[in-house]
Residue frames relative to the residue before (quaternion, step in Angstrom):
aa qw qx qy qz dx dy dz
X 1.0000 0.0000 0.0000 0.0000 0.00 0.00 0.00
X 0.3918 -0.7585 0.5010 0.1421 3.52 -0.70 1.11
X 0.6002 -0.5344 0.3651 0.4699 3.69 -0.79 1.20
X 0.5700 0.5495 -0.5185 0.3230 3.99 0.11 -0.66
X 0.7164 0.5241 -0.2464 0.3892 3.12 0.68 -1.96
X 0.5456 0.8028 -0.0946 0.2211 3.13 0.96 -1.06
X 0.6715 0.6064 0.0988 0.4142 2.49 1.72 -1.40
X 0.6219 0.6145 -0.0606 0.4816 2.29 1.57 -2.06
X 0.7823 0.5390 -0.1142 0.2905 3.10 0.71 -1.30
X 0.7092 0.4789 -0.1494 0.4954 2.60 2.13 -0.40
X 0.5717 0.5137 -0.2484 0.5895 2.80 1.67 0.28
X 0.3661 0.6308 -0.3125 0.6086 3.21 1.63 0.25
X 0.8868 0.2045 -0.0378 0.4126 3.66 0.28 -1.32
X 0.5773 0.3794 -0.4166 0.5910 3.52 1.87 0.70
X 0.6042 0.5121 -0.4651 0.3954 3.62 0.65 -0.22
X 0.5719 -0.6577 0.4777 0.1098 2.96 -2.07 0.95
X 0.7939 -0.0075 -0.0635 0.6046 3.09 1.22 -0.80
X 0.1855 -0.8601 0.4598 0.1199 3.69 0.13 1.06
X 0.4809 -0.7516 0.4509 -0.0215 3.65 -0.85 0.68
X 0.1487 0.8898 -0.4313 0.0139 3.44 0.08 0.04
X 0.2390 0.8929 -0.3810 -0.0226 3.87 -0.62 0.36
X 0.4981 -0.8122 0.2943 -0.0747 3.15 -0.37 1.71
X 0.0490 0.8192 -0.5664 0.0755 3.51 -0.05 1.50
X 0.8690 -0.2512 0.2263 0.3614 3.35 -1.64 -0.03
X 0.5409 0.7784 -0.1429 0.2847 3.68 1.58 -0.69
X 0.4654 0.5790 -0.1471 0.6531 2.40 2.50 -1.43
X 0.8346 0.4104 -0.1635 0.3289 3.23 -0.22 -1.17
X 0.7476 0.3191 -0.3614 0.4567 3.47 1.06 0.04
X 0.2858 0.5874 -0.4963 0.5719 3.61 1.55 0.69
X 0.8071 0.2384 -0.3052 0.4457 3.94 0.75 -0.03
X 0.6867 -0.4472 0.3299 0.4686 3.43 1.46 0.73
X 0.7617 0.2592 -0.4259 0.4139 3.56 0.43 0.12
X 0.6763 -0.6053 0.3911 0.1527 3.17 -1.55 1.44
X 0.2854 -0.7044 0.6004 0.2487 3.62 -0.85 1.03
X 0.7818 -0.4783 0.3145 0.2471 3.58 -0.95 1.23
X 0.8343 0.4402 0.1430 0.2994 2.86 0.50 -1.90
X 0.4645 0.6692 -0.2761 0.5102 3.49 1.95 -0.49
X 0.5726 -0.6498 0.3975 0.3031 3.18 -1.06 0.07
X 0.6229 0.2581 -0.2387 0.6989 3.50 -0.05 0.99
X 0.3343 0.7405 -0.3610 0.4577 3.60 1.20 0.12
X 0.3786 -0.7808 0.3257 0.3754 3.69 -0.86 1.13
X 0.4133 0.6293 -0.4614 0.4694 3.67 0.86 0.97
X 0.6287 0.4477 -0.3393 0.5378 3.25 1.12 0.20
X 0.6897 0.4607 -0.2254 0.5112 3.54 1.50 -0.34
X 0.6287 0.1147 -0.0613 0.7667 3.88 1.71 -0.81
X 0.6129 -0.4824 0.6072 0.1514 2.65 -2.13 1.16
X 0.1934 -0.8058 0.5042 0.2429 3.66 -0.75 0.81
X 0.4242 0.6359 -0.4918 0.4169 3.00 1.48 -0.07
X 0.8129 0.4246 -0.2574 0.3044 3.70 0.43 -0.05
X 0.5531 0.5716 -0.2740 0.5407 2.91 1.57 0.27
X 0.3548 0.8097 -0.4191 0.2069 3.85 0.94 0.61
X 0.6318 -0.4953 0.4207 0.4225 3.32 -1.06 0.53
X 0.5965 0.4947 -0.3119 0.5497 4.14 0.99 -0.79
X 0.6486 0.5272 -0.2318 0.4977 3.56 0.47 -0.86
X 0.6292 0.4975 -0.1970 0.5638 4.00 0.75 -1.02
X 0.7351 0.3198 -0.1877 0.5676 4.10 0.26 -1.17
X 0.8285 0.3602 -0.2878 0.3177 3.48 0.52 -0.88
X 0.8473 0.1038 -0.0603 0.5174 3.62 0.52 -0.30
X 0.6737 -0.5921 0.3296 0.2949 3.25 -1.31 0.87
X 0.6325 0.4241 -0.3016 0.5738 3.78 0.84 -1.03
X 0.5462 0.4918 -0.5730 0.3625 3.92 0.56 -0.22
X 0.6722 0.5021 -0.2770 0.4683 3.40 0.82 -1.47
X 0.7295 0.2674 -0.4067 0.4806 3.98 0.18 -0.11
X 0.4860 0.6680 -0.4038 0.3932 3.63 0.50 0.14
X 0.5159 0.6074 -0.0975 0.5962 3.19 1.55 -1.71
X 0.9145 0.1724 -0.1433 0.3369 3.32 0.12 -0.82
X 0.2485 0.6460 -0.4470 0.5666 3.41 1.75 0.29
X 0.7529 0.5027 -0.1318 0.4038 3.68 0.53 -1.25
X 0.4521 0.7162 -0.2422 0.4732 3.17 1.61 -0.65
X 0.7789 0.5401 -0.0874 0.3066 2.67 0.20 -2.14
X 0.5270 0.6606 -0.2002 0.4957 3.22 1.35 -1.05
X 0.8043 0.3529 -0.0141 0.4779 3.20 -0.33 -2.11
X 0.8350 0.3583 -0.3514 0.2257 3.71 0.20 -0.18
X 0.4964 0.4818 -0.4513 0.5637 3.74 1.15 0.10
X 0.5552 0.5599 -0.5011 0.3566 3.31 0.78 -0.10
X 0.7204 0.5196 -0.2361 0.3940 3.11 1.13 -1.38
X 0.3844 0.7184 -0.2827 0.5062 3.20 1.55 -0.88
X 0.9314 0.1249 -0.1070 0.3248 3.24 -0.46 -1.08
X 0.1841 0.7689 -0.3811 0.4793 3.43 1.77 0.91
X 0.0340 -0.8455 0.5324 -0.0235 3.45 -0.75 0.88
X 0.5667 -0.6228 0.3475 0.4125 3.74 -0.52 0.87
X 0.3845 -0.7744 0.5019 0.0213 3.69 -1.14 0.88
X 0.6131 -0.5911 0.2119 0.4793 3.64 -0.61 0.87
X 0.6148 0.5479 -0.3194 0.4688 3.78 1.52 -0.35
X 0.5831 0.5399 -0.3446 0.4997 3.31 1.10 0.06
X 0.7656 0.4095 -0.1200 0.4815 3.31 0.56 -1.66
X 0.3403 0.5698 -0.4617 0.5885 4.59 1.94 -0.28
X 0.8209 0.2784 -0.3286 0.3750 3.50 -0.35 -1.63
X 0.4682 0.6242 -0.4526 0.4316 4.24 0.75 -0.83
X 0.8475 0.2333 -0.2498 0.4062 3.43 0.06 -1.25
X 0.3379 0.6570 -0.4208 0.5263 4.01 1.52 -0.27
X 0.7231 0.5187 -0.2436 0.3857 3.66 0.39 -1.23
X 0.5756 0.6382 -0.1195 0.4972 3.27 1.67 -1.69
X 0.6686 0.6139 -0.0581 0.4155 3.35 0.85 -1.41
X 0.1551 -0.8089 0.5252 0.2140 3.47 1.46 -1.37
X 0.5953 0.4355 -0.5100 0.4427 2.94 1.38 1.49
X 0.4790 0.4526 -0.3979 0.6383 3.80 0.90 1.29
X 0.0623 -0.6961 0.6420 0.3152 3.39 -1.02 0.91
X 0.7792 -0.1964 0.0763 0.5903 3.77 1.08 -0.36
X 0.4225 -0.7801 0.4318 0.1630 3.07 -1.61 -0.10
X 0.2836 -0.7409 0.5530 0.2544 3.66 -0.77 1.02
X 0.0969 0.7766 -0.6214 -0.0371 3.19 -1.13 0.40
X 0.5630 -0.5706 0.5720 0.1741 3.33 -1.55 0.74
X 0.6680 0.6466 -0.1431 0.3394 3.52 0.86 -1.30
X 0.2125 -0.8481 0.4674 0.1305 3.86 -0.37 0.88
X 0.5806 0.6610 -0.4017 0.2541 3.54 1.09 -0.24
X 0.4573 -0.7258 0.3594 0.3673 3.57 1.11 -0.02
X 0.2565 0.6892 -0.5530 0.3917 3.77 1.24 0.14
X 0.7213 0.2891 -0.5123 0.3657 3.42 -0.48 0.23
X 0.5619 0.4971 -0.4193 0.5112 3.89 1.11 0.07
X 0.6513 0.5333 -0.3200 0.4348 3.45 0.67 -1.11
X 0.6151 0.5819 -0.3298 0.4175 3.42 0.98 -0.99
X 0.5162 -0.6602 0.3523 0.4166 3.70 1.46 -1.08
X 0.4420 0.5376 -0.5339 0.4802 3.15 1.19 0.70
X 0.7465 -0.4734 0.4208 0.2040 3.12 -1.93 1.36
X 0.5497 -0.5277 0.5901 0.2666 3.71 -0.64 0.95
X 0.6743 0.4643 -0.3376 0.4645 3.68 0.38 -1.17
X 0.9201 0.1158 -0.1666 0.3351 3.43 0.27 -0.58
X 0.4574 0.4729 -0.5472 0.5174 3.22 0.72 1.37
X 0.2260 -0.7825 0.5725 -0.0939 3.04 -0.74 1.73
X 0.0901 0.8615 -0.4982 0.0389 3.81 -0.15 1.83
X 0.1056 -0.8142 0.5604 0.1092 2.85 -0.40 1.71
X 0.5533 0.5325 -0.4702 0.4350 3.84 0.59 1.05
X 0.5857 -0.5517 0.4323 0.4071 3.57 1.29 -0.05
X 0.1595 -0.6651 0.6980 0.2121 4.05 -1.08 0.13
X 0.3274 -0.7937 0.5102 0.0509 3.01 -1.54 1.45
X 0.4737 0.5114 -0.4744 0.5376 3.39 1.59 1.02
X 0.7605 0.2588 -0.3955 0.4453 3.64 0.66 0.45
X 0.1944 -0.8307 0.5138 0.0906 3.51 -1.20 0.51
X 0.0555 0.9409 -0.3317 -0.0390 3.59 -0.76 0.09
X 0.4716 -0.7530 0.3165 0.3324 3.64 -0.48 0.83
X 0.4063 -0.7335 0.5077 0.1979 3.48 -1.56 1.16
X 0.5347 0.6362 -0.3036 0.4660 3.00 1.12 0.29
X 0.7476 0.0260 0.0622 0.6607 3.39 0.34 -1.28
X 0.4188 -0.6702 0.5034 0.3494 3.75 0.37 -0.25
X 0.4382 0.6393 -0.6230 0.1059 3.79 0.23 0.25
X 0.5135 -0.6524 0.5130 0.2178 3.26 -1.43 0.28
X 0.1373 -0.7106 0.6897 -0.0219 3.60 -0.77 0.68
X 0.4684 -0.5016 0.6972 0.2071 3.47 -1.63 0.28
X 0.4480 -0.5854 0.5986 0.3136 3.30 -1.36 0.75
X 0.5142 0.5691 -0.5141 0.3840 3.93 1.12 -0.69
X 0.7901 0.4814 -0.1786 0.3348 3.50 0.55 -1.16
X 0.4976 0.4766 -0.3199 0.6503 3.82 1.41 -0.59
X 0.5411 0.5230 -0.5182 0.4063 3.99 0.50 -0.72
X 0.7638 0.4914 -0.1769 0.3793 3.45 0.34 -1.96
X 0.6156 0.4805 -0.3102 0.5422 3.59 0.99 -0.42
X 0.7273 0.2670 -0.2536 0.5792 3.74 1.14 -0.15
X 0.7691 0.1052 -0.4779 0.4112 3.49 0.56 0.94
X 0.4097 0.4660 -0.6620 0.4204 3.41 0.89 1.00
X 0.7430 -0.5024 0.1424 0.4187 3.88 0.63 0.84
X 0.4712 0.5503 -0.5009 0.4737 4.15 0.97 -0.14
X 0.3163 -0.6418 0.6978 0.0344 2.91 -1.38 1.51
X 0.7938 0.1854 -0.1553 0.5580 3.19 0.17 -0.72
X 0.1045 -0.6528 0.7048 0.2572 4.00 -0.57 1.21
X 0.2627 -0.6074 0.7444 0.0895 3.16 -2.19 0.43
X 0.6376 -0.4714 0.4190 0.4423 3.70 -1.16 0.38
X 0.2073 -0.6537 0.6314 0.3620 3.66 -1.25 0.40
X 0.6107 0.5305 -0.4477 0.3810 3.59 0.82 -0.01
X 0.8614 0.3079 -0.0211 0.4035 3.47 0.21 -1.14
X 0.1942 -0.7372 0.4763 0.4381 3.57 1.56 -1.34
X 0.3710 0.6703 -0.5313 0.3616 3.90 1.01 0.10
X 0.6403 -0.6245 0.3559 0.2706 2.97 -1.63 0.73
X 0.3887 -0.7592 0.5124 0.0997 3.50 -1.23 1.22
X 0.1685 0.8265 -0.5371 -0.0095 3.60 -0.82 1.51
X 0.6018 -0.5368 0.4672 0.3625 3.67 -1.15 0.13
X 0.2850 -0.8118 0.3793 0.3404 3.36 -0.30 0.86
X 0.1440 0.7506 -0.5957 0.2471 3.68 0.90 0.64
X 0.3388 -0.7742 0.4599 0.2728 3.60 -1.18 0.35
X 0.3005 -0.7911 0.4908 0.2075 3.71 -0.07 1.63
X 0.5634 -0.5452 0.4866 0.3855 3.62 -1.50 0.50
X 0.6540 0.3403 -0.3903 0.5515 3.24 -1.38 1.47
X 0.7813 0.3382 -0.2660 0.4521 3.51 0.42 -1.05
X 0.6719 -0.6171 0.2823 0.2967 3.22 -1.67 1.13
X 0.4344 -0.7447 0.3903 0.3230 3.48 -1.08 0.21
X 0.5361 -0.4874 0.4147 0.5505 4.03 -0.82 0.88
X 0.5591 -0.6138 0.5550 0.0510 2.82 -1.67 1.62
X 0.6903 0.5636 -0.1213 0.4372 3.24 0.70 -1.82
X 0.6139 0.6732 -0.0406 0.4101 3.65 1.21 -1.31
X 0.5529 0.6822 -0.0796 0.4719 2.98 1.50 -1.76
X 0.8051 0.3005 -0.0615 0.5076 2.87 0.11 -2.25
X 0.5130 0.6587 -0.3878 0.3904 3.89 0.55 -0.48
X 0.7388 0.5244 -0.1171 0.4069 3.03 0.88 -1.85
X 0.7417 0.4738 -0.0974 0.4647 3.23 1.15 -1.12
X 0.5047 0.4768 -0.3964 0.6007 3.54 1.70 -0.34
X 0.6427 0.4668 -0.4389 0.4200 3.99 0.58 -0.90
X 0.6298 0.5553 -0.4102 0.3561 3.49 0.29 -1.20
X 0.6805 0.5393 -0.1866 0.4595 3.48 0.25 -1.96
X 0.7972 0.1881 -0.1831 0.5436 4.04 0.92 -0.40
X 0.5676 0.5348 -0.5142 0.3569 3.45 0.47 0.85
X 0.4415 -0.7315 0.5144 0.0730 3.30 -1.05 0.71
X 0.7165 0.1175 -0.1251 0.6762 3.52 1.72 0.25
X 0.1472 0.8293 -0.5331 0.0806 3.42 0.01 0.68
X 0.1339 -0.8706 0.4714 -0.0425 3.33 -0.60 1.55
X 0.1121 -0.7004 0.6555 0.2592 4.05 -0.58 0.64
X 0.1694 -0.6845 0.7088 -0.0185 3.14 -1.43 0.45
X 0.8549 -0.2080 0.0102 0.4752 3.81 -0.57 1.62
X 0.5712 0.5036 -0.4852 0.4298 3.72 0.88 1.35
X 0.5133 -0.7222 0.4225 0.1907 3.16 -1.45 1.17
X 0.5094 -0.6985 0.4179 0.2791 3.42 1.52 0.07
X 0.6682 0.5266 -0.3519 0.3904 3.88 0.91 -0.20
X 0.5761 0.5402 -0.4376 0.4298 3.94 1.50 -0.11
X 0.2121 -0.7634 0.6077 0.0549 3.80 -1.07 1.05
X 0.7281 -0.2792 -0.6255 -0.0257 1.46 -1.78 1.18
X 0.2019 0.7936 -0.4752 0.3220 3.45 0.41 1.39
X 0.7185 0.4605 -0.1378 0.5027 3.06 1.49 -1.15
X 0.5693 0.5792 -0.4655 0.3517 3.37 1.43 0.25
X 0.3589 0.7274 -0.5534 0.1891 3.49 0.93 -0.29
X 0.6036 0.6185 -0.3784 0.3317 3.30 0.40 -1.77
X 0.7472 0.5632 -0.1853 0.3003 3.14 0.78 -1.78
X 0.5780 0.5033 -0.3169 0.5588 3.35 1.26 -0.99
X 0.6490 0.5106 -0.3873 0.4101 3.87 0.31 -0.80
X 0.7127 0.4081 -0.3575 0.4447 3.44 0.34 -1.04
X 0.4848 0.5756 -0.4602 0.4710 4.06 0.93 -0.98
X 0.7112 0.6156 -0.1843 0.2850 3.44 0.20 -1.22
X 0.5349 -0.5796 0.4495 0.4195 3.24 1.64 -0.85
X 0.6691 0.5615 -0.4001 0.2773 3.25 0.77 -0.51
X 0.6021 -0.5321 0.5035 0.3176 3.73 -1.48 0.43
X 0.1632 0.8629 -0.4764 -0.0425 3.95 -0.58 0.99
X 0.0965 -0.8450 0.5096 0.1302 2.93 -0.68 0.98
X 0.4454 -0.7572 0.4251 0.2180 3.52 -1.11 0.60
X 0.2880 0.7286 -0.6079 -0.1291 4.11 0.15 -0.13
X 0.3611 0.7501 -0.5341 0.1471 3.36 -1.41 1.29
X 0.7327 -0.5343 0.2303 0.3530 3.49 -0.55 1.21
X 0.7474 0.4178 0.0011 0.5166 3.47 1.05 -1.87
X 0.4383 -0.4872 0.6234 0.4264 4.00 -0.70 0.37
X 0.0269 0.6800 -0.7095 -0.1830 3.80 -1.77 0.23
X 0.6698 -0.5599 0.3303 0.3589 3.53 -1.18 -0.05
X 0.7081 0.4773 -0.3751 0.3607 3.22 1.47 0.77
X 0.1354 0.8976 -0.3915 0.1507 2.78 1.99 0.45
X 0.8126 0.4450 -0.1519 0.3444 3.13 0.34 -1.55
X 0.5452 0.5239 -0.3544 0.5501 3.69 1.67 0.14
X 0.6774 0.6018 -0.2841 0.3133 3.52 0.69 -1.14
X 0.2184 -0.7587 0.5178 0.3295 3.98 -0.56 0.70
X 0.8069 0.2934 -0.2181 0.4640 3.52 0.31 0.53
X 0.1521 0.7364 -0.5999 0.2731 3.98 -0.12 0.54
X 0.0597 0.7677 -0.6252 0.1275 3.09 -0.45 2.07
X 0.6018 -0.5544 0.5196 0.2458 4.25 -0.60 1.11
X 0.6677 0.5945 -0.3176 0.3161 3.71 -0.15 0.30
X 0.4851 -0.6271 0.4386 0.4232 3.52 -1.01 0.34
X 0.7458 -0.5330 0.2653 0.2987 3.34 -1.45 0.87
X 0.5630 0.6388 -0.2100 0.4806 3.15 1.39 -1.86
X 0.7425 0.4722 -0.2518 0.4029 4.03 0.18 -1.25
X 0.6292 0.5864 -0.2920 0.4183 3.41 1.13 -0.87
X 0.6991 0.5479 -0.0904 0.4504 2.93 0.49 -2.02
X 0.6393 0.4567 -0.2613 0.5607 3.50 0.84 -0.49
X 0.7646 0.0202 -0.3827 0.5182 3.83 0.41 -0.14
X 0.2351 0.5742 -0.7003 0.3530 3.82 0.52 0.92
X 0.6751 0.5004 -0.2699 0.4701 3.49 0.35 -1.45
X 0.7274 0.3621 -0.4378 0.3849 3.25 0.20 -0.77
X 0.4909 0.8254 -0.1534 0.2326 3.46 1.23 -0.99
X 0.6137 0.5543 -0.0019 0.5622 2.43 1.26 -2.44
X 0.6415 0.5090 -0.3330 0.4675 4.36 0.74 -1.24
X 0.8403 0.4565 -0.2358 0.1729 3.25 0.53 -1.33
């Protein structure tokens, strides 16, 4: 274990209230593609067409959306939690994690075994869905099957209002409730770690910021330089998964 990690880990097992926050870094250590990369599915769909105005307001927005679906979710689907997923779970287990923020929509940080309660998604989770109309709730398993038994466009079976994923679509406000949660954890932790984010999504990327105001210790582990580098007391180059794995080990010993 390399003095960085080292560190990390030790700041892991003296802090009071640890922090975590979760970017796209995570999630592609389990095979699913960060949007935005090159060769990335922004290089294949206009995002400009894929808004939250575009989705409510017009019919071709809403099959467009789900063309895009179709695509992007068995992927997620068939994604499995990653040693950065399953480090922070047992951290959590340990009563060294008070919770986690995350950017990320695939739900791998439950699956992994961390409490629903404390994973805080302030991007929405693309395995649940729900009507604007009546609000019922559907599985994304079930809306999937309803788009390849040949409906392009699913519709409530209750109401016939429009079905959406509760992911958060560009343009469209961000969870309120989430927000303020996210921003009370940050602002009271006393270690506050990112873990495989580039720091450039708002107002997501202010957490970090609010921790460190706060007093808190931040470290950074991520592949790419971000723009909080130069604030953070620690910032270790590496994939999330490798780290997080000797933290844990770290954290036992």
């Amino acid at each position: 274990m390399n003095g960085a990690v080292l560190r990390l880990a030790e700041l892991f097992a003296r802090a009071r209230r640890p922090v975590a926050f979760t970017g796209a870094g995570v999630s592609t250590e389990s095979g699913i593609p960060d949007f935005r990369s090159p060769g990335g599915l922004w290089d294949r769909f206009d995002p400009r067409e894929f808004t939250y105005q575009n989705f409510v307001g017009s019919v071709s927005g809403r099959r467009k959306y789900w063309e895009l679906g179709r695509v992007t979710y068995p992927v997620i689907r068939a994604a499995r939690p990653n040693a950065a997923h399953l480090a922070l779970a047992e951290l959590h287990r340990l009563g060294r994690l008070d919770c986690c923020i995350t950017q990320n929509i695939d739900d791998l940080h439950q699956r992994a075994g961390l409490p629903g309660e404390r994973v805080i998604e302030l991007h929405g989770n693309a395995t649940r869905t729900r009507c604007l109309e009546c609000g019922a709730a559907y599985t994304r398993d079930e809306v999937h099957e309803w788009l390849q038994a040949g409906d392009e466009i699913p519709a409530c079976r209750r109401c016939g209002g429009v079905v959406k994923p509760t992911t958060v679509l560009f343009g469209e406000a961000m969870p309120a409730r989430e927000m303020q949660e996210a921003e009370r954890r940050s602002r009271a932790a006393d270690l506050f770690v990112v873990l495989g984010s580039s720091l450039v999504v708002y107002p997501a990327a202010y957490m970090p910021a609010h921790a460190k105001h706060a007093g808190a210790t931040l470290a950074i582990v991520n592949l790419e330089a971000t723009p909080l580098d130069a604030q953070a007391d620690l910032v270790i180059r590496d994939k999330a998964g490798a780290v997080m794995a000797a933290v844990l080990d770290g954290v036992r010993a």
